[in-house]
N, CA, C and O atoms as a Tripos MOL2 file, in Angstrom:
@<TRIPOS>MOLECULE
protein
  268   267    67     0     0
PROTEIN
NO_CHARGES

@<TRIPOS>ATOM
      1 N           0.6320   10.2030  -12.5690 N.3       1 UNK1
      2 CA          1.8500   10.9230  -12.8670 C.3       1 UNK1
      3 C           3.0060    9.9500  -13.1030 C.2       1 UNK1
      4 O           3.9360   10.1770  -13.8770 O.2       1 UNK1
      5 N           2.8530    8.7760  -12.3190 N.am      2 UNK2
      6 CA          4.2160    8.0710  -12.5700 C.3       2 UNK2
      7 C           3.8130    7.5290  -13.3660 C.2       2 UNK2
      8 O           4.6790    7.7770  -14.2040 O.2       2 UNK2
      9 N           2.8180    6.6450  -14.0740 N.am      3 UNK3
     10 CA          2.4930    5.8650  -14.9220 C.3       3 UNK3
     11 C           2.6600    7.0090  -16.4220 C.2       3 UNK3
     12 O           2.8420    6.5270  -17.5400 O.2       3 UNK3
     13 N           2.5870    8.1320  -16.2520 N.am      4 UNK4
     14 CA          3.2650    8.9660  -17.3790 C.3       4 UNK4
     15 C           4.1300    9.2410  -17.8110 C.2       4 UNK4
     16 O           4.3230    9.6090  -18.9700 O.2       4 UNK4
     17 N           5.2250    9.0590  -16.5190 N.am      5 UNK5
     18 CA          6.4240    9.2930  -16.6650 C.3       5 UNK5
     19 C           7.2900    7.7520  -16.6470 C.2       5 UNK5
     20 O           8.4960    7.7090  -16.4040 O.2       5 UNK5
     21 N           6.6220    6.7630  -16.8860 N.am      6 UNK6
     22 CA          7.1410    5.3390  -17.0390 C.3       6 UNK6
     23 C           7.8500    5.1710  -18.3690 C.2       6 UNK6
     24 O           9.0260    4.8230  -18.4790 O.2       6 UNK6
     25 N           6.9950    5.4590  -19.4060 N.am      7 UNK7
     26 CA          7.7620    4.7910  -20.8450 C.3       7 UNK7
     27 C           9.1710    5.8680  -20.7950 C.2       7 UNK7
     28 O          10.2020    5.2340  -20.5740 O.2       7 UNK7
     29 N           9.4010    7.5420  -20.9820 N.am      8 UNK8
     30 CA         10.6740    8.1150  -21.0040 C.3       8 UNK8
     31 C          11.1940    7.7660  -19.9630 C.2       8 UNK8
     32 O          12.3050    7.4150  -20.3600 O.2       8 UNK8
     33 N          11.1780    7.5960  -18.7870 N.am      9 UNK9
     34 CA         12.3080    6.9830  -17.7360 C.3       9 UNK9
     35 C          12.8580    5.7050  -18.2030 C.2       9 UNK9
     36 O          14.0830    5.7270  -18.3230 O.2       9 UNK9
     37 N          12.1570    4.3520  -18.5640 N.am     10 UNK10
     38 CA         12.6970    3.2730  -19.2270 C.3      10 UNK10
     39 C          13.5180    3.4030  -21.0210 C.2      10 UNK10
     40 O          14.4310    2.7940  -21.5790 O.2      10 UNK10
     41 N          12.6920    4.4050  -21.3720 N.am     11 UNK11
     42 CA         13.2330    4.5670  -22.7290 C.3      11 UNK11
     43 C          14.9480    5.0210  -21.9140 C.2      11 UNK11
     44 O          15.9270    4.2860  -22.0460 O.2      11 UNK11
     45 N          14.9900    6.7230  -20.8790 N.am     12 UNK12
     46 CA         16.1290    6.8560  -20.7030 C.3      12 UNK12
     47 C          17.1390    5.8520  -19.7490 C.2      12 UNK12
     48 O          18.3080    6.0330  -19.4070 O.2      12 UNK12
     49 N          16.3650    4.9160  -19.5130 N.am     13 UNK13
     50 CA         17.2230    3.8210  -18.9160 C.3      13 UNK13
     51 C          17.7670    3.1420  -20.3060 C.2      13 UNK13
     52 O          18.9790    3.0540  -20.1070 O.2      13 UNK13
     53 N          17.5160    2.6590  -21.5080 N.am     14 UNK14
     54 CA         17.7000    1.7080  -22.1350 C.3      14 UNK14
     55 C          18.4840    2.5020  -22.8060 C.2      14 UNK14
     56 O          19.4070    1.8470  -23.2920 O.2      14 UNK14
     57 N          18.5660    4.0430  -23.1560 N.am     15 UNK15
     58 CA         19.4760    4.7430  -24.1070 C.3      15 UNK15
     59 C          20.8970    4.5350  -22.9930 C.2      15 UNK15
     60 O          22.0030    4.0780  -23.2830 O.2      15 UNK15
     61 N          20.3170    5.1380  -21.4200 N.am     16 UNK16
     62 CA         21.7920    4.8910  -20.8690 C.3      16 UNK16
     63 C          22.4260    3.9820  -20.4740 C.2      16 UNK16
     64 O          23.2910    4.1860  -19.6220 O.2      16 UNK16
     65 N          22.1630    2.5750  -21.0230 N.am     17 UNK17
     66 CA         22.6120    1.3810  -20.7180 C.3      17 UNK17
     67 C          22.7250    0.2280  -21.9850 C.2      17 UNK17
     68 O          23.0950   -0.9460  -21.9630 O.2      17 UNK17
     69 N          22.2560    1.0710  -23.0530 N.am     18 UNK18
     70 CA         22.3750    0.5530  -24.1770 C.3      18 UNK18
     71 C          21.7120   -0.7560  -24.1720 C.2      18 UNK18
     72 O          21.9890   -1.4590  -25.1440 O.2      18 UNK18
     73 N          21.0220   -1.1760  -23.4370 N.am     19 UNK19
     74 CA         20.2290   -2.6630  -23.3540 C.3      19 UNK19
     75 C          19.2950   -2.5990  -22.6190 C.2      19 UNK19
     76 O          19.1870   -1.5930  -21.9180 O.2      19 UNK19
     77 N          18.5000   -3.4520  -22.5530 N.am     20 UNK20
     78 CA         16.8530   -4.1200  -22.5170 C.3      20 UNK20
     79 C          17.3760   -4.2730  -21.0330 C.2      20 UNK20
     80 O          16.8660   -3.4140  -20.3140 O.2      20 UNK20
     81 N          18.3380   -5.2060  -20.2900 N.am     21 UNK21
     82 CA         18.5870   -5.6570  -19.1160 C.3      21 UNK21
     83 C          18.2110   -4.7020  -18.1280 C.2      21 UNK21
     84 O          17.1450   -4.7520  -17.5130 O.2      21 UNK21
     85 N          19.1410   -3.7820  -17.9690 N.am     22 UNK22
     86 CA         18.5870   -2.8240  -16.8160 C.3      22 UNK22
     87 C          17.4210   -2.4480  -17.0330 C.2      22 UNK22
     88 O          16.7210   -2.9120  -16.1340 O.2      22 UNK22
     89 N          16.6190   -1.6590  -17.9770 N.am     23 UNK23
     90 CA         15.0410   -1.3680  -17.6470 C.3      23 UNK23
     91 C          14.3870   -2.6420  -17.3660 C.2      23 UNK23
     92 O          13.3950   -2.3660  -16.6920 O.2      23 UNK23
     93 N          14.4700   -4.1520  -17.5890 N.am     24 UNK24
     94 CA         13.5980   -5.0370  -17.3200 C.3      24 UNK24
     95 C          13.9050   -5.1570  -15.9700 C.2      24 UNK24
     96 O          12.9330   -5.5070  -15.3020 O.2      24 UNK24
     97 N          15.0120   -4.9690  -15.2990 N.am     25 UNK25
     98 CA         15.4150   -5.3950  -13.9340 C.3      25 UNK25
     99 C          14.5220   -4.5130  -13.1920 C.2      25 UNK25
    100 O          13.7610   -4.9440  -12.3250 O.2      25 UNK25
    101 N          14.6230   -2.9770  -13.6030 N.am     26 UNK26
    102 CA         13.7030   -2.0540  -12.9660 C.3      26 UNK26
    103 C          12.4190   -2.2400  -12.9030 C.2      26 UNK26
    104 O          11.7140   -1.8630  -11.9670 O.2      26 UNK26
    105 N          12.0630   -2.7900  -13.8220 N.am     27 UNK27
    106 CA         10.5020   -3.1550  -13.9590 C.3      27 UNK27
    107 C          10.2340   -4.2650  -13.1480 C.2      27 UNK27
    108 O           9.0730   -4.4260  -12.7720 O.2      27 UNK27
    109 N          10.9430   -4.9120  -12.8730 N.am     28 UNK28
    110 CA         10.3030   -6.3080  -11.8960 C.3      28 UNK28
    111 C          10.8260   -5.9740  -10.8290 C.2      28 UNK28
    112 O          10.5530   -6.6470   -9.8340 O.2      28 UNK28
    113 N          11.9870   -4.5150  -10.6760 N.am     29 UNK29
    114 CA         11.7160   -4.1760   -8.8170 C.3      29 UNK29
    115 C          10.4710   -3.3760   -8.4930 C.2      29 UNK29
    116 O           9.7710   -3.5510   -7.4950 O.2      29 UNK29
    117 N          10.2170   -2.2290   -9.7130 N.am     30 UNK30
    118 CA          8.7150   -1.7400   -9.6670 C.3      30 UNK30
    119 C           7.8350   -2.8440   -8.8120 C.2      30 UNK30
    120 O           7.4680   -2.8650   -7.6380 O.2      30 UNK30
    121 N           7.6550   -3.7600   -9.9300 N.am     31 UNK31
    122 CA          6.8970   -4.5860   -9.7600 C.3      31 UNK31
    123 C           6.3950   -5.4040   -8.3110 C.2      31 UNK31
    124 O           5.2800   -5.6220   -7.8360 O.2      31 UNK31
    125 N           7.5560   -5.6830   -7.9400 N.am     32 UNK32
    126 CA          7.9210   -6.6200   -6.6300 C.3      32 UNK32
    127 C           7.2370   -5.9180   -5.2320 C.2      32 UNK32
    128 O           6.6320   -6.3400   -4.2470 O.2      32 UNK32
    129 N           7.7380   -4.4740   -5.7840 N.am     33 UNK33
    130 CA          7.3350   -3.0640   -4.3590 C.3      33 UNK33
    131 C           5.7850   -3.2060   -4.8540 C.2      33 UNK33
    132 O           4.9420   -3.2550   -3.9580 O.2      33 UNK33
    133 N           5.4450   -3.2590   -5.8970 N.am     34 UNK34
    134 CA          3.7880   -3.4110   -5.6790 C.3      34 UNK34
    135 C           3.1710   -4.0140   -5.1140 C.2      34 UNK34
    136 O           2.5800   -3.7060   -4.0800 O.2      34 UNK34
    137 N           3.1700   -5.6690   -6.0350 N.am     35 UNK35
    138 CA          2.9800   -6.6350   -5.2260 C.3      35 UNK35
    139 C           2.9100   -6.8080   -3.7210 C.2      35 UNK35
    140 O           1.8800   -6.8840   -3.0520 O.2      35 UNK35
    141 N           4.2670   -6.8630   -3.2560 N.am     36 UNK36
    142 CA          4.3300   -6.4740   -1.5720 C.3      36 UNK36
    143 C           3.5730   -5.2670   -0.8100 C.2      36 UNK36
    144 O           3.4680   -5.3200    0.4150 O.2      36 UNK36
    145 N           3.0570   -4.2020   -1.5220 N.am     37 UNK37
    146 CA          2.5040   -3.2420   -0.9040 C.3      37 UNK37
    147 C           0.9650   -3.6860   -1.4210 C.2      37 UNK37
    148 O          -0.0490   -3.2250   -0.8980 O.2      37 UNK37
    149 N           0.9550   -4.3640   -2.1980 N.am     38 UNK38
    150 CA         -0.7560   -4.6060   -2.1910 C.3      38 UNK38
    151 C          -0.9890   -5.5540   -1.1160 C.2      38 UNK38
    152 O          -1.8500   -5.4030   -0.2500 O.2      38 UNK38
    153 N          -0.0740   -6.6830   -1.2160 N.am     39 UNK39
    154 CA         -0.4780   -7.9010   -0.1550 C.3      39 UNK39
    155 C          -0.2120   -7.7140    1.0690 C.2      39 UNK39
    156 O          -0.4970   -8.6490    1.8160 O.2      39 UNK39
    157 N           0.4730   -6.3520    1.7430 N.am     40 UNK40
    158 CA         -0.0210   -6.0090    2.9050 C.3      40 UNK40
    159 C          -0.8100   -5.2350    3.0140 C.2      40 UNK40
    160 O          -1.1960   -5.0750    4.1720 O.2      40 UNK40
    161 N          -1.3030   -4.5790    2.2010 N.am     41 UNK41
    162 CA         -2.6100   -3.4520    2.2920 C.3      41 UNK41
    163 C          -3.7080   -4.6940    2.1740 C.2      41 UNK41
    164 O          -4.7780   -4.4660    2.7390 O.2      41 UNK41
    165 N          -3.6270   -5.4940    1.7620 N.am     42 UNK42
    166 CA         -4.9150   -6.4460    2.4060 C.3      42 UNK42
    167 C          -4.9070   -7.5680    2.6620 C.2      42 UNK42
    168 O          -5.6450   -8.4760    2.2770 O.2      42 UNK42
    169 N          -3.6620   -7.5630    3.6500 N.am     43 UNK43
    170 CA         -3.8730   -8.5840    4.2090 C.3      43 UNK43
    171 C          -4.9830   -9.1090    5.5960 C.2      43 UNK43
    172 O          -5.6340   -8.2780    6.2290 O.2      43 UNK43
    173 N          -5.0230  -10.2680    5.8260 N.am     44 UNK44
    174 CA         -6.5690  -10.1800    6.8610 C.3      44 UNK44
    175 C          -5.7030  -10.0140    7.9550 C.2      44 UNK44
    176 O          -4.5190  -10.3190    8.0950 O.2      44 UNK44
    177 N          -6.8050   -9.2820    8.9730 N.am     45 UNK45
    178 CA         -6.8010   -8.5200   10.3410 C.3      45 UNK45
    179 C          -6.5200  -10.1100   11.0650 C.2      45 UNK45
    180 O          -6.8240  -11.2030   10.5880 O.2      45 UNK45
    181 N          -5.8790   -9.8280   12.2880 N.am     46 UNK46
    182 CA         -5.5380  -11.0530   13.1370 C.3      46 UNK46
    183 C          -6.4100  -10.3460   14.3010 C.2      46 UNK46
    184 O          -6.4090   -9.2740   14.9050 O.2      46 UNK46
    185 N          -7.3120  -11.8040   14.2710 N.am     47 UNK47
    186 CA         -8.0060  -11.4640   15.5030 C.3      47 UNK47
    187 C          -7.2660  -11.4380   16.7140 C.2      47 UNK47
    188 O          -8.1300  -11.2770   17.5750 O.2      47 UNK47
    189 N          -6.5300  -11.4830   17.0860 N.am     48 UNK48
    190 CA         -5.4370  -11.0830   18.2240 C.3      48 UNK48
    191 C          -4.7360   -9.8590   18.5890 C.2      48 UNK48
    192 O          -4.0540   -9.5080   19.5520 O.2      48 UNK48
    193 N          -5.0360   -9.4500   17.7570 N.am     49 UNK49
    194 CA         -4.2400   -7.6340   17.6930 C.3      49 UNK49
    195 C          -5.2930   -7.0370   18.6270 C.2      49 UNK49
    196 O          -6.4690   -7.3250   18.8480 O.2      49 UNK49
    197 N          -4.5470   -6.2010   19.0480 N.am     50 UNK50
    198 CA         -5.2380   -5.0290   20.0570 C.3      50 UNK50
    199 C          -5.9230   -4.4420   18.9860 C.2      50 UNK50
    200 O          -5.7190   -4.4580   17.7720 O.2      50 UNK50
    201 N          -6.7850   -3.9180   19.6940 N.am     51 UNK51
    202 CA         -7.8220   -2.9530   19.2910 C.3      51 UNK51
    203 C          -8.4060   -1.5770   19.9080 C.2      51 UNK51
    204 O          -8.1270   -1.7180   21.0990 O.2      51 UNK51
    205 N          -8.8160   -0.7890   19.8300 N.am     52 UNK52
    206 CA         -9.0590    0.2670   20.6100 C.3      52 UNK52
    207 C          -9.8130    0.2760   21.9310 C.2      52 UNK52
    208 O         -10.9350   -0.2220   22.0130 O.2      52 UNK52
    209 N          -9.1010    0.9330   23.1270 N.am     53 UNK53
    210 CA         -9.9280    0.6270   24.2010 C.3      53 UNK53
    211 C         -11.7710    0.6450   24.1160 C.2      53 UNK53
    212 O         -12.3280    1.4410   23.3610 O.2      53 UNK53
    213 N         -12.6230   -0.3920   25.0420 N.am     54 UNK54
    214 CA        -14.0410   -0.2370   25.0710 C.3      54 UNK54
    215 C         -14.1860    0.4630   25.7420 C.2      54 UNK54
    216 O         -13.5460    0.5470   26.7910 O.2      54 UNK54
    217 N         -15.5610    1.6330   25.1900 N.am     55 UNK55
    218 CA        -15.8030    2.5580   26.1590 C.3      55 UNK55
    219 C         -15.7770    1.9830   27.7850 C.2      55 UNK55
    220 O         -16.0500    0.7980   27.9720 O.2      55 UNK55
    221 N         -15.3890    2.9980   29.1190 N.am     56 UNK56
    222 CA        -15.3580    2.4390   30.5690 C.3      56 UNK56
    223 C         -16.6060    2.1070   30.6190 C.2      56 UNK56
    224 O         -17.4430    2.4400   29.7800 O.2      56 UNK56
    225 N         -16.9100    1.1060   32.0790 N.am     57 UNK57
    226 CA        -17.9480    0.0720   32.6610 C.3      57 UNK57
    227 C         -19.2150    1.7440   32.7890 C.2      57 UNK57
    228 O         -20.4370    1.6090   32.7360 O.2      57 UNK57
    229 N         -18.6120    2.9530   32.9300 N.am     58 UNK58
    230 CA        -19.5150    3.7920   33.7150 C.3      58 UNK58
    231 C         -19.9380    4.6840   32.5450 C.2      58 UNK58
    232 O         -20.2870    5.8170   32.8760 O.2      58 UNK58
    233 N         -19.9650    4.4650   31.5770 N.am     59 UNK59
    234 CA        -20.6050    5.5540   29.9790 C.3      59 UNK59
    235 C         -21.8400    4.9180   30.0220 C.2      59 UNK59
    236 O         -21.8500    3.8270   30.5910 O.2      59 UNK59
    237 N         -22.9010    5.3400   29.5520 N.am     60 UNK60
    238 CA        -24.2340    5.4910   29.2430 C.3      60 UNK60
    239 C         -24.2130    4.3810   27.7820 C.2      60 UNK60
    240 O         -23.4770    4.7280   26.8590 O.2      60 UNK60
    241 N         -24.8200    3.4100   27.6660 N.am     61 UNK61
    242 CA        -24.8510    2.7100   26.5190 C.3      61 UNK61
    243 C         -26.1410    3.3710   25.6530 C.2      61 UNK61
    244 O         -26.4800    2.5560   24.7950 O.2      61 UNK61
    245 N         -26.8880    4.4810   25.6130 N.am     62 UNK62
    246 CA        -27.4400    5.1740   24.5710 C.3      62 UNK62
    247 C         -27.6210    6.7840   25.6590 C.2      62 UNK62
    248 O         -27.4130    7.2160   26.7930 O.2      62 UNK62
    249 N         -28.1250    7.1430   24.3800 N.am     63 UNK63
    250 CA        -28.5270    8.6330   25.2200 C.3      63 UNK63
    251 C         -29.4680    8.1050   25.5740 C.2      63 UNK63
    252 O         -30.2120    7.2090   25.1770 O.2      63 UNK63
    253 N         -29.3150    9.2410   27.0040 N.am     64 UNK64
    254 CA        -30.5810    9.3310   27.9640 C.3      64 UNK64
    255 C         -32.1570    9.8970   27.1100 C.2      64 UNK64
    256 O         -31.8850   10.9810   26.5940 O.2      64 UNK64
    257 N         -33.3270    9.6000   26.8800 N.am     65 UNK65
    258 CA        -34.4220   10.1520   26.5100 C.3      65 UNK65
    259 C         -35.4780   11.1160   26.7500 C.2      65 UNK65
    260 O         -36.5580   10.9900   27.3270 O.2      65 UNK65
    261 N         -34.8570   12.2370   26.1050 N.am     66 UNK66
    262 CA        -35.0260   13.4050   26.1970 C.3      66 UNK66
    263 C         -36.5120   13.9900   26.8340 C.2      66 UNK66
    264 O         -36.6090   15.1080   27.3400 O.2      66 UNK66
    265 N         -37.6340   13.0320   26.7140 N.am     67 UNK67
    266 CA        -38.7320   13.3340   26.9870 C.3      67 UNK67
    267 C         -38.7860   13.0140   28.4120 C.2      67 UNK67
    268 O         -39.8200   13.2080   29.0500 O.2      67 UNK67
@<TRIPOS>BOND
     1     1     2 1
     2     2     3 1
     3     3     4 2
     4     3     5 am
     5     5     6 1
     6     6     7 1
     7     7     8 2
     8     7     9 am
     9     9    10 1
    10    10    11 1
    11    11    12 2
    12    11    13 am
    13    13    14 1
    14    14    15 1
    15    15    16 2
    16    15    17 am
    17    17    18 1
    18    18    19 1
    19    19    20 2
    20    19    21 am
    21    21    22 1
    22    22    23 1
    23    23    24 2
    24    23    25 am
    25    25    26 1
    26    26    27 1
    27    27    28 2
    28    27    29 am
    29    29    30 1
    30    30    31 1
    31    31    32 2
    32    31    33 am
    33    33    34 1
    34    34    35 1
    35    35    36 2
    36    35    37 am
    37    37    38 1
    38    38    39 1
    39    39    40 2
    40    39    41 am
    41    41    42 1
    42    42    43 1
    43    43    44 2
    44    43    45 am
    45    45    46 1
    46    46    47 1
    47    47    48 2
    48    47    49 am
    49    49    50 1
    50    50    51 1
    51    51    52 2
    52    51    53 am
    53    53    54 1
    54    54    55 1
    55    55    56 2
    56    55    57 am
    57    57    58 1
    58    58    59 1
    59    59    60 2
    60    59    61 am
    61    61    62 1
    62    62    63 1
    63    63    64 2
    64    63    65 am
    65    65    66 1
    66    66    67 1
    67    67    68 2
    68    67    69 am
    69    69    70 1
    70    70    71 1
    71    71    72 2
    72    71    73 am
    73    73    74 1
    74    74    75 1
    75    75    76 2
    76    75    77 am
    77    77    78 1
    78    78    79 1
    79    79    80 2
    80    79    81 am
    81    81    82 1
    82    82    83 1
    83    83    84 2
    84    83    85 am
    85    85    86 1
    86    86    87 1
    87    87    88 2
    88    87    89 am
    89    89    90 1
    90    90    91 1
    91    91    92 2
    92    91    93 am
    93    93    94 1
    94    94    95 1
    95    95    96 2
    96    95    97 am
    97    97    98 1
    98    98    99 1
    99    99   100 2
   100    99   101 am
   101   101   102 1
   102   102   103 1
   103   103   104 2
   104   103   105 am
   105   105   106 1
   106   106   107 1
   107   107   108 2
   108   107   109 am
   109   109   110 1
   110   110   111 1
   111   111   112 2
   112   111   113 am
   113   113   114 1
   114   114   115 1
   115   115   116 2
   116   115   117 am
   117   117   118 1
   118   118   119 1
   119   119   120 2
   120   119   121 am
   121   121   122 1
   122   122   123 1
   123   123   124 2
   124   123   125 am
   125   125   126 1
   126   126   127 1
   127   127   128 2
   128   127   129 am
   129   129   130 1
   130   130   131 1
   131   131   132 2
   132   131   133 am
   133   133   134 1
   134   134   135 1
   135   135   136 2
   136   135   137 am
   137   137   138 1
   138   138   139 1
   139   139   140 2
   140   139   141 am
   141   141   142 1
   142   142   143 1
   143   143   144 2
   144   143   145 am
   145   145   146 1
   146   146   147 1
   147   147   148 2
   148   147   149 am
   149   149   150 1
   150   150   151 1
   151   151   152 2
   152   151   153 am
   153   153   154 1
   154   154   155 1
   155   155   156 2
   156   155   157 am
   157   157   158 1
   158   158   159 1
   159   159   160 2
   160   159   161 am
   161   161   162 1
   162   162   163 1
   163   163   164 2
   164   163   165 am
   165   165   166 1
   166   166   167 1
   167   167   168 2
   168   167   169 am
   169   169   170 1
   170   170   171 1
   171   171   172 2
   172   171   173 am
   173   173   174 1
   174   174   175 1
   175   175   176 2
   176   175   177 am
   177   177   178 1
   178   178   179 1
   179   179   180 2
   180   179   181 am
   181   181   182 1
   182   182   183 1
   183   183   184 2
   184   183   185 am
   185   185   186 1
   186   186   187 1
   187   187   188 2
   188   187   189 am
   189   189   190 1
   190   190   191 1
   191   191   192 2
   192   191   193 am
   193   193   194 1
   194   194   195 1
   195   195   196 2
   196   195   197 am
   197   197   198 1
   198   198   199 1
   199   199   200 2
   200   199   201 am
   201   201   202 1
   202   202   203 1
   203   203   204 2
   204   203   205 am
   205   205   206 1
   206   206   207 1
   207   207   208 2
   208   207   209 am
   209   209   210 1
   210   210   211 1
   211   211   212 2
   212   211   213 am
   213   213   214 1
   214   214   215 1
   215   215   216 2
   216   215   217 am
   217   217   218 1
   218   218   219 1
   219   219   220 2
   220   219   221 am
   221   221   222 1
   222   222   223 1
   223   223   224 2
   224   223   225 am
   225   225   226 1
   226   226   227 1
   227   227   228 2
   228   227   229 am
   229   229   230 1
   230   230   231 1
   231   231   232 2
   232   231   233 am
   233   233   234 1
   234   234   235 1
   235   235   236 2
   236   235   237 am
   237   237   238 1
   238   238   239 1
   239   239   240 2
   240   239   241 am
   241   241   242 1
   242   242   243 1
   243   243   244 2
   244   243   245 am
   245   245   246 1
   246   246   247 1
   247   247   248 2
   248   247   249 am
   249   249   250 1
   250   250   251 1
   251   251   252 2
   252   251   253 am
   253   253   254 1
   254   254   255 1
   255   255   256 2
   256   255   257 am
   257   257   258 1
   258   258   259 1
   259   259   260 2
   260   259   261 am
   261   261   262 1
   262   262   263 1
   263   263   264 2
   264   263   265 am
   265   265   266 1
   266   266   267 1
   267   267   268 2
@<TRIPOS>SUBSTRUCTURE
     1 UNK1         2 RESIDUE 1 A UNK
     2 UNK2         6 RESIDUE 1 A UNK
     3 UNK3        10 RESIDUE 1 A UNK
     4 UNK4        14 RESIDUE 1 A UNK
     5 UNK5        18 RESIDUE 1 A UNK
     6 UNK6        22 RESIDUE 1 A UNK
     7 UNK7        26 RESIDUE 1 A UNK
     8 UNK8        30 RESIDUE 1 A UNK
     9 UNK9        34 RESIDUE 1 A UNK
    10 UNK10       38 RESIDUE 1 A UNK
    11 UNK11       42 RESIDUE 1 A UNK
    12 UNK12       46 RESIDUE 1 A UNK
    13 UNK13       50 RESIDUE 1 A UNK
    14 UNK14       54 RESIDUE 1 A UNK
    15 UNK15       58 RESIDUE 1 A UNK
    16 UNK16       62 RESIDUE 1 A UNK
    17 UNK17       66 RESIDUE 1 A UNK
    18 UNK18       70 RESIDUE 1 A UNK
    19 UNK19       74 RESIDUE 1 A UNK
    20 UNK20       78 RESIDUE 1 A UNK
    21 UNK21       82 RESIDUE 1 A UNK
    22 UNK22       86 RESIDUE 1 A UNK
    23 UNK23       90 RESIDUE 1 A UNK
    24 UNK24       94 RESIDUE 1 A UNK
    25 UNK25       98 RESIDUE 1 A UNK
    26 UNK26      102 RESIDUE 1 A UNK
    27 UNK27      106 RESIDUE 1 A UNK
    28 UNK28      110 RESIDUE 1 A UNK
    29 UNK29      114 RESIDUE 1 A UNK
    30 UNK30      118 RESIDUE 1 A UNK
    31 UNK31      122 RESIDUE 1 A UNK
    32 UNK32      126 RESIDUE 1 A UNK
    33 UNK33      130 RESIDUE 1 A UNK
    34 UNK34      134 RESIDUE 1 A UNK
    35 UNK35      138 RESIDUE 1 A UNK
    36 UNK36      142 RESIDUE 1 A UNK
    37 UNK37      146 RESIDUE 1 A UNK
    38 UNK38      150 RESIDUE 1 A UNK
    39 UNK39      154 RESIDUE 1 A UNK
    40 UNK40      158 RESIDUE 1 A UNK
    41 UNK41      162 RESIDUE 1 A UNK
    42 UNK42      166 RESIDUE 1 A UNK
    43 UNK43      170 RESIDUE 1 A UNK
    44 UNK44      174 RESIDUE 1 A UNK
    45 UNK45      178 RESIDUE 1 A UNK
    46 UNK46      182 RESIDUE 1 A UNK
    47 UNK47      186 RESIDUE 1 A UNK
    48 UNK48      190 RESIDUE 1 A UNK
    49 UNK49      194 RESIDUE 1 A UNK
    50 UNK50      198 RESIDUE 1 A UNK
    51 UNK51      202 RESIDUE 1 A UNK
    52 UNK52      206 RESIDUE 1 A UNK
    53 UNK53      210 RESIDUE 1 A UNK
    54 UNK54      214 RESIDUE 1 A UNK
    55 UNK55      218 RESIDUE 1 A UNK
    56 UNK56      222 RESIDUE 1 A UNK
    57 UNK57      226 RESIDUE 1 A UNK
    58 UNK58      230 RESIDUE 1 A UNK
    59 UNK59      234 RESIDUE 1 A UNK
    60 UNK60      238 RESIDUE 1 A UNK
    61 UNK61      242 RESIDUE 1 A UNK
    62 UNK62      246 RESIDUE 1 A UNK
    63 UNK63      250 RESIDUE 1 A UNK
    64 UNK64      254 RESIDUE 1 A UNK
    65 UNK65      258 RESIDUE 1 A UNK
    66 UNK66      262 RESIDUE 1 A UNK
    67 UNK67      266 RESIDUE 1 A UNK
């Protein structure tokens, strides 16, 4: 949807500013928010971060066998 609505939003940026400047500025803040949202969407896990508690010392490490 936004990638549809990209060329008339820049076209109506460039009619209301009469120049190239402001839509290119917009495009490399687009841009920038990507970038930054890709390179924390994968950035690597720190082995130091908490993690979810391990099941307690007293849980059953498989089911019991039914037979």
């Amino acid at each position: 949807m936004i990638a549809a609505l990209a060329p008339s939003m820049m076209g109506a940026v460039h009619t209301a500013t009469d120049g190239w400047t402001a839509p290119l500025v917009l495009l490399l803040v687009v841009v920038a928010v990507m970038v930054a949202a890709g390179l924390l969407a994968t950035a690597p896990h720190r082995p130091d971060a908490p993690t979810a508690p391990d099941a307690p010392d007293d849980a059953p490490d498989a089911a019991p066998d039914p037979g």
